[in-house]
N, C-alpha and C positions, 0 to 999 in steps of 0.2 A: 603281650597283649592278646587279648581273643581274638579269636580267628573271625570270629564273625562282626564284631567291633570294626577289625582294620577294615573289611571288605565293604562295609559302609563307609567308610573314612573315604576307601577309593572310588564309590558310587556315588556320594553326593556332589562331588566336583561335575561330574561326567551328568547329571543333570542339569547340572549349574550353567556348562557348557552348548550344553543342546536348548536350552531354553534362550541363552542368548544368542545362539545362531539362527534359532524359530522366531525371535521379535526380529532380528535384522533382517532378514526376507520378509516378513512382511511390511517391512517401511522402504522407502522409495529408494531405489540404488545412488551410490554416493556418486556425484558430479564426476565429471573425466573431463580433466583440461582445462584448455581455456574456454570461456561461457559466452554468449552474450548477451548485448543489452536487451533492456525493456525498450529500447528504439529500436533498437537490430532487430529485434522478434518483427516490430510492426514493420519494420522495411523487409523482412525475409516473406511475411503474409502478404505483400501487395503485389511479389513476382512481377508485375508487366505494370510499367509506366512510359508515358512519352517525353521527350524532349522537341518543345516546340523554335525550330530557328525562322524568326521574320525581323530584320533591320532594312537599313538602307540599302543592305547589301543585296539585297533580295531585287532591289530596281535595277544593280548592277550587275546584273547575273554573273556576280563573282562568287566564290567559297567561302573568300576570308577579305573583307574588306578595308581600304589599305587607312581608312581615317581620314578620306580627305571628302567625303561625298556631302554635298549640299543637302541639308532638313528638306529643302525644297523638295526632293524627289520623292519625300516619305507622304504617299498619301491616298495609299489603300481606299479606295472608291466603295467597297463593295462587304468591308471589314466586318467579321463576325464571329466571335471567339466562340459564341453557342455551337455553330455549325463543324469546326473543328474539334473542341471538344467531348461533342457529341458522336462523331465520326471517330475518337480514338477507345470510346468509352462501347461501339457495338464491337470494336475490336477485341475486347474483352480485358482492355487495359482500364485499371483502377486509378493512376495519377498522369499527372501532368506535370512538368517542369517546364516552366516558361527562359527562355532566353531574355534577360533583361537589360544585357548588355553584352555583347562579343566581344573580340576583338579592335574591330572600329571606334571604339567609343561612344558610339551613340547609345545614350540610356533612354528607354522606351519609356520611363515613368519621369515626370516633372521635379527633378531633383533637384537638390539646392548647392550639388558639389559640381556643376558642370552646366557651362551652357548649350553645352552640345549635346540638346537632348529634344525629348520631344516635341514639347513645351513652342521651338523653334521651328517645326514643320505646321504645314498648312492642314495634316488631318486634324479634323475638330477643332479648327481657326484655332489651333493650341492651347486648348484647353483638355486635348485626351490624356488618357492614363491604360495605356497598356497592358501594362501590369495588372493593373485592377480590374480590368475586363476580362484579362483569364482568369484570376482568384475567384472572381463574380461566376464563371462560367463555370469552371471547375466546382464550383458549391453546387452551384445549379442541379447541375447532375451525377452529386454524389462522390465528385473523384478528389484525390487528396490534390496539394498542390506545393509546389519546389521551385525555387529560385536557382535560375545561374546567372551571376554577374563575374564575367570575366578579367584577371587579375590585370592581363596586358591590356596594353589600351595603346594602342595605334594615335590616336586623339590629340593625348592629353601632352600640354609641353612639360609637364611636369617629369612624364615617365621617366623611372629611372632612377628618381634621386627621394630622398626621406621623406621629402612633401609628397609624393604622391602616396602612397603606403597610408598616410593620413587622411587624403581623399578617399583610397579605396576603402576603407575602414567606416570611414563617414558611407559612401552609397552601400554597404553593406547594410549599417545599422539602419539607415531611410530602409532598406527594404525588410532589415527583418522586425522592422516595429509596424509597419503599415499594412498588411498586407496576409492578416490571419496567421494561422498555425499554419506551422510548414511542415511537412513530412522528408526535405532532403535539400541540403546546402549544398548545391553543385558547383566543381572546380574541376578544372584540369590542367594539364602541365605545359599549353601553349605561354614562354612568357619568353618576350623579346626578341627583338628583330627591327628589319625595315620598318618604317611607320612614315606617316606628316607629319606627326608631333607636332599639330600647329604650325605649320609650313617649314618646319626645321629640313625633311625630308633625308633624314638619316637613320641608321643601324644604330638600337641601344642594346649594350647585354645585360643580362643583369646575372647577378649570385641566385640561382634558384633555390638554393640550400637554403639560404638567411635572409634575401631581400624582404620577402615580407613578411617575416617573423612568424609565420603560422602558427605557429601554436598559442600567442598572443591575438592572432586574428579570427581564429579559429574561437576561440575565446568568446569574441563577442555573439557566436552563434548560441555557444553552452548557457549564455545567460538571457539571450532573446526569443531564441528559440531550441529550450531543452528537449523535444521530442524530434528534431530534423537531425535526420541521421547526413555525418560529413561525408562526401564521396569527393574522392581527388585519385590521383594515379595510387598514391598510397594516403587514402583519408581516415580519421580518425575511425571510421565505421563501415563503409565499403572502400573497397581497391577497383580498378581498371583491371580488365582481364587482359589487357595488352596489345591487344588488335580493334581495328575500328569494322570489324564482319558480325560481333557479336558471339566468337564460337568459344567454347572454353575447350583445354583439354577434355579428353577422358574421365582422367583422372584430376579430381581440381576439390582441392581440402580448402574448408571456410576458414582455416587458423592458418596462420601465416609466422615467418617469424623474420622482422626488415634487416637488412642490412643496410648500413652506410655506407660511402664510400671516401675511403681514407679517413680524415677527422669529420669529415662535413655530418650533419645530421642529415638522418634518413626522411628528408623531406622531399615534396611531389619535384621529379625534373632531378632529382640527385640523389637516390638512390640504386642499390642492386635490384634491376625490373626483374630478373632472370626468371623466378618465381610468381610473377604477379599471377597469371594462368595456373598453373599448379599448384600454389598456395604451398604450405610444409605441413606434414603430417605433424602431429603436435606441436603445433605452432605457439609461441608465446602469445598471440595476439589472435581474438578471433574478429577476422575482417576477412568477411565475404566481396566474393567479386559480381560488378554488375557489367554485362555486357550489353556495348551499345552500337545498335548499327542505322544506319539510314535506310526509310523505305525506299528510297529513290538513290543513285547512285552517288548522288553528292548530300549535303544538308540543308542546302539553302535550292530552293526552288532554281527548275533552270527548263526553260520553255521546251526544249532540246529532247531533255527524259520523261516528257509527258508519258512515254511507249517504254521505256525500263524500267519500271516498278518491280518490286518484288513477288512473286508469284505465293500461292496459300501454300503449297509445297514447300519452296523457301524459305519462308516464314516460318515453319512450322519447323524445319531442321532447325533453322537457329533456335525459336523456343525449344527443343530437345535438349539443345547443346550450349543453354544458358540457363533458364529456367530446371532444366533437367539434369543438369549438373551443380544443382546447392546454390545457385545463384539467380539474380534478376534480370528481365530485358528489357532494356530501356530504347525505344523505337522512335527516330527521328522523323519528324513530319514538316515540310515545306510547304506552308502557305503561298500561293501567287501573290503577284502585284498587286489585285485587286484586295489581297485580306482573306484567302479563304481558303478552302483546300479543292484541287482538282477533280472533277467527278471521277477521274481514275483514281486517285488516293481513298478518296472515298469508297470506293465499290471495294477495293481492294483489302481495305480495315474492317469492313463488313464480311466480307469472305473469309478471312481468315476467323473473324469473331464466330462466325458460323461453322465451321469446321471445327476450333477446339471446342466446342459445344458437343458437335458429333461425334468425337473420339473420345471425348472422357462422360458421354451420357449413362453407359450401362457399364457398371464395376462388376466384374463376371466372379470376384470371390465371392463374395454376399450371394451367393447362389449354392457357394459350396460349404460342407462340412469341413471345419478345422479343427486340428490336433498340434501339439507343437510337441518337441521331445524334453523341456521342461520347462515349469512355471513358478516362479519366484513366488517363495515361501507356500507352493498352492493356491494361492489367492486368488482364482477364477475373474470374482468382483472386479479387485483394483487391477490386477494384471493381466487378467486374461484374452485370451482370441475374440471377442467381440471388439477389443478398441483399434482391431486391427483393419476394423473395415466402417467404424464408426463416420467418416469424416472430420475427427477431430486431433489436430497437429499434435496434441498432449497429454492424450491420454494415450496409452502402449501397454503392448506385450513386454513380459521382462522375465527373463531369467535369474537363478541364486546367484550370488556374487561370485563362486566358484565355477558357475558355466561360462564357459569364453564361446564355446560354439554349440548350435543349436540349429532343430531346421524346423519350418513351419510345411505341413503339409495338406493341402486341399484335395479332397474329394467330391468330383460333380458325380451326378444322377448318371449323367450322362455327359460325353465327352462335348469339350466346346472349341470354340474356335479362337485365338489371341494370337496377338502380333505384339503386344509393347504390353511392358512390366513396367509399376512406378511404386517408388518405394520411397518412406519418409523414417527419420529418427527424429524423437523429442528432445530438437537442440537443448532444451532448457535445461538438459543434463551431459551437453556436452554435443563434438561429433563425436563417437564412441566405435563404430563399427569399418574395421578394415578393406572387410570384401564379403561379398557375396555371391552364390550362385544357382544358376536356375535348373532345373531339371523337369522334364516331362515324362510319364508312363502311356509307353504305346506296344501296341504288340506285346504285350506281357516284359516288358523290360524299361528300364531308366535310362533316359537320355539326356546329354547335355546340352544346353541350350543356349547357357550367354552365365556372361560375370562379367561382376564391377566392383568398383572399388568408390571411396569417399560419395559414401551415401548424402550425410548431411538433412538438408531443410529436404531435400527433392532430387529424389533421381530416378532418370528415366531412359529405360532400357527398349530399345528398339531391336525388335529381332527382322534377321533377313528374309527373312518368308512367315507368311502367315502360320501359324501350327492348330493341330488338333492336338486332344489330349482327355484322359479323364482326371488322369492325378496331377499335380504340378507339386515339387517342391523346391522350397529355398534350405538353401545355406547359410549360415549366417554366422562367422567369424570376426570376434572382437581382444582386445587386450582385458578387456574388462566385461560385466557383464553387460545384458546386450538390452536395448530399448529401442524398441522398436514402434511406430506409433502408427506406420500404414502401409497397407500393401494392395496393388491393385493390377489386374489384368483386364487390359481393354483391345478391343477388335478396330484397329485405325480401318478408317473407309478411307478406299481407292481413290487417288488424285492424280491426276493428268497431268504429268511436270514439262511445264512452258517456258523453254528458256528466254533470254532477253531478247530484246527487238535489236536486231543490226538495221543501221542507216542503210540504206539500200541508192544512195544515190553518192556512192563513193565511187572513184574509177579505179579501173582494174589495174594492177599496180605487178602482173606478170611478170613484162617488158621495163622494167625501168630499170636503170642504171642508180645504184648508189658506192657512193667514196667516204666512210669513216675518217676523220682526221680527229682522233683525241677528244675534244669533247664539239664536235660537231657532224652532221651528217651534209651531204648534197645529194638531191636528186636530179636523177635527169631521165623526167617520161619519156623521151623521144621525140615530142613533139611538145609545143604550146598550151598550155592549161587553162583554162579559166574555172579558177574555182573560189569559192567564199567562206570552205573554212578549213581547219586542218586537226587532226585528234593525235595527240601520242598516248600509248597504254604501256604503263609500267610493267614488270616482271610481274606475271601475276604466280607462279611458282614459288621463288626464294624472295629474300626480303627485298623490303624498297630502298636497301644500301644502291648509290649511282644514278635512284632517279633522279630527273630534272627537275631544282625547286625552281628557277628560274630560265626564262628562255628571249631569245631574242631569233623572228624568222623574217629571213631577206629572200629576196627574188633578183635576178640576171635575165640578160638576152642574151648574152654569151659567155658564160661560166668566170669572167674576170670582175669586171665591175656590177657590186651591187648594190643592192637599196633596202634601207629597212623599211618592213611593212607591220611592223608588229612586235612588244614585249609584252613580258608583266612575268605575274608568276604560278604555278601552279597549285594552289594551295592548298596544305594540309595532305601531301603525298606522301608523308613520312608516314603519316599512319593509318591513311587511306587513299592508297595508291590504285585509285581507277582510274576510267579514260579521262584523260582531259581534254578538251577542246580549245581549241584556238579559234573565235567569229570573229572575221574582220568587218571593219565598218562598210567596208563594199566589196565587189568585187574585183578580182585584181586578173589579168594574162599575164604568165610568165612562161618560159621556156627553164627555167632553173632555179630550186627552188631548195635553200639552207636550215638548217634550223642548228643554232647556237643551243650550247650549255652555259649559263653563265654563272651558273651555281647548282649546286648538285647535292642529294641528302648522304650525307657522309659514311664512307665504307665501301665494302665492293675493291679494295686495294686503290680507290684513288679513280677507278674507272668509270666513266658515263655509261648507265643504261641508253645506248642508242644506237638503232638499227631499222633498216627497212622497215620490218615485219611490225615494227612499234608503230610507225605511222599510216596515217589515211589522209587521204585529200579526199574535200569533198566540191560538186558543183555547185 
């Protein structure tokens, strides 16, 4: 053949080939992983919603109310879903989730599965709707709105057995037909226990695997309401990040991949949690975590914490370390008795609203000149350093398919000043990028700054001291090619960090005598006490294995015979294990003074969290 024949033969391939490597860089890089939804994206844009808790429970300045409280006490004087609403919305939170029903039973809206409900109490001679007053209020001023109706039910004498499952299914569907688009079907994995049960006043367990058929029940949201993303310990569409502080790891990947445990199905209450915080790096499932924590120490208002609120400092770690970790925060709010929120709740969701205002106002890259070390297919337009600083989740920087690593580098005029890094990838092609890292040019030389890892919807990088710099670059390390949609450096202003208020009317607890016996403690002040209430505080270090779910505390005038002054339980320490208090109905003298374990949150080898230094008496 000729020579110059074959050399064509072997060049037009090699066109062929370069022409279709030049059209796949310019079209969009292929997906990586698992995706999410068209709901997921609108629950990943909303970052910060609240959960609103107001029942009966709220007149019993209990946590978890046990299902026996008379409607009669439900009767908010002062009721005003505007003014809460509106208070969570200067905070800079977009939704609401309304409590529709707890643990107690009582459903706040006029339902037709339960007489134990609003319908029955004297606000609005029984004719309110609760529920419809936040929906109403939440429109009002623009924020989305969410349902939780709680699976236990304390209440009902049903709990427990196949009728109820049918009940709960029915107040589901009343709420997801009545009550507008929903933006989030809220559940969690509190199901059975002690209850009234309609004066049964007994322990039910149930199968939390199977009892109530999730995925069947679950069901009825997909078809009432197909835009409300599911959230449960492990829900269809967000996870629990596992703690009730709101923090997430470090490192915390939006894909997930569940485990069962043994044959049971991987449903909320019975699966492997080990990962709920962590999430797995290419997880079969993409379900992001939302982290939830209370502005006040408890959930449910308590006249007590008017002075422990969460400080803008506070707040603002945890937005870091949930929000800035790929995930959302969901921020508890306690109405009073009267219907309304505290002027401290209030000032406090205002400060905070004012603050992320001032730390994310001026984006100090949009100042500077960009270069990156390469551009997918050249495409300045579709892929270029402008969408980097655009404000827009989905449009990005991209690299050819064969770059895994690349670094974006800014140049100021002049050197500026930055304390926090926040950086976005365009989930809607995956999480894609491993880790990243930051560097500064000072002194004629590069320095290392911070890394991280599982970027996702939002991550935000806090550095330990303010820095100056002219140049800044990233890093940016992926299995695949890399999309990146935003990058931002901002100068956090200075906050004054104010820890919690201590009661200051506790006694000095030096001098006392105490005796451990197994799961109880004694005290012996030395002398005679007169006091009216008493606090234990769990492990605040290692887990809540050994706290006290239950207690019982007696009093002596000589350490042999004594008298009880007091039970109940401490609720919800298992996964938000703060101070509990103990208000007795009056005041009580003793010279000796017990406190019983009579049930404990399991682990710890079997041992009681209890010691001295856990308790306080107060006068």
């Amino acid at each position: 053949m000729n020579i110059f024949k074959r050399r064509n033969l072997l060049f037009i391939p090699a066109i062929l080939v370069t022409t279709v490597s030049s059209y796949a860089q310019r079209s969009a890089p292929a997906p990586y992983g698992a995706l999410p939804s068209d709901r997921q994206l609108k629950w990943q844009e909303t970052e910060m919603y609240c959960i609103v808790h107001f029942t009966p429970t709220t007149f019993q300045n209990k946590e978890w109310g046990y299902g026996d409280a008379d409607p009669s006490i439900f009767n908010p004087l002062k009721f005003n879903a505007d003014q809460i609403v509106a208070a969570a919305k200067s905070g800079g939170f977009k939704g609401i989730v309304y409590v529709a029903k707890h643990h107690d039973g009582f459903a706040l809206w006029p339902t037709k599965t339960s007489t134990y409900n609003i319908s029955e109490s004297p606000w609005k001679n029984g004719k309110g709707d609760m529920v419809k007053e936040f929906q109403m209020a939440a429109k009002q001023e623009g924020m989305k709105f969410g349902i939780y109706c709680s699976p236990w039910d304390r209440s009902n004498t049903t709990y427990g057995t196949p009728e109820y499952v049918d009940v709960y299914r029915k107040q589901i569907t009343e709420l997801y037909s009545n009550y507008g688009d929903l933006f989030m079907s809220w559940h969690d994995g509190a199901n059975g226990g002690d209850g009234f049960y309609g004066g049964k006043n007994e322990k039910r367990k149930v199968d939390q695997s199977s009892y109530y058929d999730w995925m069947n029940t679950w069901a009825i949201t997909r078809k009432l309401q197909p835009n409300a993303s599911v959230f449960s310990d492990i829900g269809l569409d967000v996870r629990w990040v596992g703690n009730e502080k709101g923090l997430a790891p470090e490192t915390s990947w939006s894909t997930i991949t569940i485990k069962g445990k043994e044959d049971k199905a991987p449903m909320p209450g019975f699966m492997d949690d080990n990962n709920l915080g962590s999430g797995t790096r290419d997880g079969k499932q993409w379900i992001p975590f939302e982290g939830d924590v209370a502005l006040r120490p408890g959930w449910f208002y308590h006249p007590e914490q008017d002075n422990q609120l969460k400080t803008t400092a506070e707040l603002f770690n945890i937005y870091c370390s949930s929000v800035g970790r790929g995930g959302a925060l969901d921020l508890g709010l306690s109405p009073t008795t009267e219907g309304i929120l505290h002027q401290n709740d209030v000032a406090a969701l205002a400060a905070f609203g004012k603050y992320l205002n001032e730390v994310f106002a001026v984006n100090l890259t949009r100042q500077a000149a960009i270069s990156v070390s390469n551009l997918r297919g050249k495409q300045q337009k579709t892929f270029g350093t402008a969408n980097l600083t655009d404000g827009d989740r989905y449009t990005y920087w991209a690299t050819d398919d064969n770059v895994h690593q690349a670094a974006v580098n800014f140049t100021f005029k002049q050197p500026v000043r930055f304390s926090l890094i926040q950086l976005r990838e365009n989930i809607k092609l995956g999480q894609r990028i491993d880790s990243v890292a930051v560097e500064a040019f000072k002194d004629g030389q590069w320095f290392k700054l911070a890394k991280a890892t599982s970027i996702g919807a939002n991550r935000i990088i806090r550095l330990p001291k303010e820095e100056t710099a002219l140049k800044v670059r990233i890093h940016v390390y992926a299995p695949v090619s890399i999309a990146l949609s935003e990058i931002g450096l901002y100068l956090q202003p200075k906050l004054q960090t104010v820890g919690t208020q201590k009661d200051d009317n506790s006694y000095d607890k030096t001098s006392w005598k105490t005796v451990n016996d197994n799961n109880s403690i004694t005290i012996d002040p030395g002398k005679t006490l007169t006091f009216s209430a008493l606090s234990y505080l769990p492990d605040q270090e290692k887990s809540s294995a050994g706290a006290i779910e239950k207690y019982e505390l007696l009093t002596s005038e000589d350490g042999r015979s004594w008298k009880s002054q007091s039970s109940g339980e401490f609720s919800n320490i298992e996964a938000n294990p703060i101070l509990q208090r103990i208000v007795l109905p009056q005041t009580i003298a003793a010279r000796y003074i017990k406190i019983v374990s009579k049930q404990a949150v399991p682990g710890n080898n079997g041992k009681v969290q209890l010691n001295g230094a856990q308790i306080e008496i107060y006068k």
